[in-house]
C-alpha positions as CSV (number, residue, x, y, z in Angstrom):
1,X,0.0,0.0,0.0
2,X,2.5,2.4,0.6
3,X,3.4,5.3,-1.8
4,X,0.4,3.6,-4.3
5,X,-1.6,6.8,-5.6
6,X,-4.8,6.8,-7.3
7,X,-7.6,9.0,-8.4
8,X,-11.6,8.7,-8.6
9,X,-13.9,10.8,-10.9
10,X,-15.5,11.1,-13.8
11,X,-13.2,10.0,-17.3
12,X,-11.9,13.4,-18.6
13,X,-11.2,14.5,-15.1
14,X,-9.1,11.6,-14.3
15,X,-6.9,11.1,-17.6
16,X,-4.4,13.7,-16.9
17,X,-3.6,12.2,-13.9
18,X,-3.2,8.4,-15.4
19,X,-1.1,9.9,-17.9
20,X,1.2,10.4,-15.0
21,X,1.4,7.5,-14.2
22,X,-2.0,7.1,-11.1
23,X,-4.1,4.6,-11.1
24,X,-7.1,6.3,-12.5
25,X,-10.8,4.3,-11.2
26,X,-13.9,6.3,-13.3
27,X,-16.8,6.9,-11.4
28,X,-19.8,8.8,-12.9
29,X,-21.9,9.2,-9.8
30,X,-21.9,8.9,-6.2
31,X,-23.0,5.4,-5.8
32,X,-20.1,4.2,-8.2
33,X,-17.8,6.2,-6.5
34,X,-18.6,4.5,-3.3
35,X,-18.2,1.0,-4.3
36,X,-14.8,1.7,-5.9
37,X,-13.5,3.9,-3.1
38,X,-14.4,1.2,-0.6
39,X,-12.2,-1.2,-3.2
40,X,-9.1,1.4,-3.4
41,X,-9.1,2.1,0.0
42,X,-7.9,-1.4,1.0
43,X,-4.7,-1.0,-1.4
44,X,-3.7,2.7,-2.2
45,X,-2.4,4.9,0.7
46,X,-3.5,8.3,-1.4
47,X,-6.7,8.3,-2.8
48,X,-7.9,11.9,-4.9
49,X,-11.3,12.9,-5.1
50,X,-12.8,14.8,-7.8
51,X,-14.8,17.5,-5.9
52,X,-18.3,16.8,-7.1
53,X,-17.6,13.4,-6.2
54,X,-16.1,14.7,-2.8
55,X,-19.3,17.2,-2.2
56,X,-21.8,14.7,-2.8
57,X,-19.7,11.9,-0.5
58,X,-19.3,14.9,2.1
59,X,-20.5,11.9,4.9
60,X,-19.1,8.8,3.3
61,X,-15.4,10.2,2.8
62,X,-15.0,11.5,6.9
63,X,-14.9,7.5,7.9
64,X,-11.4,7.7,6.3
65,X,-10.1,10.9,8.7
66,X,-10.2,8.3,11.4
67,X,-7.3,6.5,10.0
68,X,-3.9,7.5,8.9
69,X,-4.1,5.7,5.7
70,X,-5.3,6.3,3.0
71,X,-5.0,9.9,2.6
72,X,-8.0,11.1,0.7
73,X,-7.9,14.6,-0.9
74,X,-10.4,16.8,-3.4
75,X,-8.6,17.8,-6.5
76,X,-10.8,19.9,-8.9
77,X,-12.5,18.2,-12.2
78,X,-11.7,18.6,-16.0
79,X,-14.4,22.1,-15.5
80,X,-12.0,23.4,-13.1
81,X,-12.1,24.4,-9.1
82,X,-15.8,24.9,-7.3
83,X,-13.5,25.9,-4.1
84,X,-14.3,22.9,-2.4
85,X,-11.2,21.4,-2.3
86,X,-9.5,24.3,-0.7
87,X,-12.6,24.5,1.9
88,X,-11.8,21.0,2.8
89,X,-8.1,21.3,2.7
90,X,-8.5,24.0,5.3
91,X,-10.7,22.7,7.2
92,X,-8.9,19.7,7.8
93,X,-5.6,21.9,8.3
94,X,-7.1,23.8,11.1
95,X,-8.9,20.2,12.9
96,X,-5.0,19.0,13.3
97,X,-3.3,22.5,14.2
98,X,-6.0,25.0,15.5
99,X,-5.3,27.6,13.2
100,X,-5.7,28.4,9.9
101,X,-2.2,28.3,8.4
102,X,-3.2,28.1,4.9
103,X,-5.1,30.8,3.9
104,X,-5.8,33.1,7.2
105,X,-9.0,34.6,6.9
């Protein structure tokens, strides 16, 4: 498991990414994305999100901050950044510090 990378979203978000060499897993919707999340969690130590998959598995994904591995992180899609991903990168920075060292606002 360690240093294995991959990436779940839709097929033109994740192609870039396999390209460079990431294990790339297409997942249309949310229900997909659950099933093979629950799959690629058991092998890859960092897993990326595409953030309308991450937004609509808000609940499902905050199982996996519990544990140290794997890493899961919201990357924007192929139509670019909604923000979330810097909301949840935040967020999780400030949970593990107490301050907001990223973006202080």
């Amino acid at each position: 498991m360690v240093g294995k990378i991959a990436i779940v979203g839709d097929g033109d978000s994740i192609m870039v990414f396999k390209a460079a060499g990431v294990a790339a897993f297409p997942a249309e919707d949310e229900k997909k994305a659950r099933d093979v999340l629950r799959k690629v969690a058991q092998e890859y130590s960092v897993i990326l999100v595409t953030e309308e998959l991450s937004r609509a598995l808000g609940d499902f994904l905050q199982r996996f901050d519990e544990a140290p591995y794997p890493v899961v992180l919201t990357v924007p899609s192929g139509k670019g950044s909604t923000g979330y991903g810097d909301e949840m990168l935040r967020s999780a920075m400030e949970r593990a510090l107490g301050v907001d060292i990223l973006f202080q606002k």
